[in-house]
C-alpha positions as CSV (number, residue, x, y, z in Angstrom):
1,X,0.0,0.0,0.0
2,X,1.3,3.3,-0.8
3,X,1.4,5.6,2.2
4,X,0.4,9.2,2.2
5,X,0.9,12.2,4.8
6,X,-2.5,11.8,5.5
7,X,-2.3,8.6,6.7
8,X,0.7,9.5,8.3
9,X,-1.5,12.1,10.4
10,X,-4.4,10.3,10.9
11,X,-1.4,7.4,12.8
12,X,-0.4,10.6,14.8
13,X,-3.4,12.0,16.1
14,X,-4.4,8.0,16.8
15,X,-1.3,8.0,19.4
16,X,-1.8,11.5,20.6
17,X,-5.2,10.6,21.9
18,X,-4.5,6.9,22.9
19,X,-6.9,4.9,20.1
20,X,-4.9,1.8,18.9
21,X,-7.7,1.5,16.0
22,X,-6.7,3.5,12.8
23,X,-8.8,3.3,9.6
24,X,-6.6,4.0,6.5
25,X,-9.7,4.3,3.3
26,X,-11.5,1.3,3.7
27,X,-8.9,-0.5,6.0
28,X,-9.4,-0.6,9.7
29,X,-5.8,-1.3,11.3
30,X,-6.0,-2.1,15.4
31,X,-2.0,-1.6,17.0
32,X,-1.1,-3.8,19.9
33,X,0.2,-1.1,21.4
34,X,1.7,2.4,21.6
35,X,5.3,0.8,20.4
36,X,3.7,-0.7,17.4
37,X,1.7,2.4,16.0
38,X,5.3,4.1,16.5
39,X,7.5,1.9,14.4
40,X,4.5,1.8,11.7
41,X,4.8,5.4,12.0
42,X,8.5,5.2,10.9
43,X,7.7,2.8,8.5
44,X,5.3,4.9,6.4
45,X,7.1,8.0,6.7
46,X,10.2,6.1,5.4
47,X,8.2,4.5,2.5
48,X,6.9,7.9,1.6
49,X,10.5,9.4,1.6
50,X,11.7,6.8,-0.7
51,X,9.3,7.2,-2.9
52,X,9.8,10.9,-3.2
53,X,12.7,12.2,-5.5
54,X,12.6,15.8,-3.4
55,X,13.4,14.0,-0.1
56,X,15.4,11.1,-0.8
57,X,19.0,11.3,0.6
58,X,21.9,13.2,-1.7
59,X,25.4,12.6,-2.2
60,X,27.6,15.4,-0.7
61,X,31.1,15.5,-1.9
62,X,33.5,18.3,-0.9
63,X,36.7,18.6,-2.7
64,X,39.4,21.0,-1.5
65,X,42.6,21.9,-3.4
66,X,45.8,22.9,-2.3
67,X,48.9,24.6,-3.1
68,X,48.9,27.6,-5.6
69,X,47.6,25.4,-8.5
70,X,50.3,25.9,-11.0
């Protein structure tokens, strides 16, 4: 299943107010507990950032030179 923010959210404000029920469209997902609904949490919000080309992780290379370059 593809994971949006919303879903993301609606997990959120399921922990902030204790449910361990979440309905995701016509799904109805009950947690075992508070440490479950977390790491399902992190795994949706890591699907949805490898999914998206804006927040996947980049390369960073730094290259210094030295001397007078002659």
């Amino acid at each position: 299943m593809a994971w949006t923010t919303d879903d993301v959210a609606r997990l959120e404000r399921a922990i902030a107010s204790g449910k361990t029920r979440v309905s995701f469209g016509d799904r109805t997902v009950e947690y075992a507990d508070l440490d479950a609904m977390r790491r399902a949490r992190r795994e949706m919000l890591d699907e949805i950032a490898a999914a998206s080309p804006t927040t996947a992780r980049k390369r960073v290379i730094r290259l210094t030179q030295t001397g007078t370059g002659l």
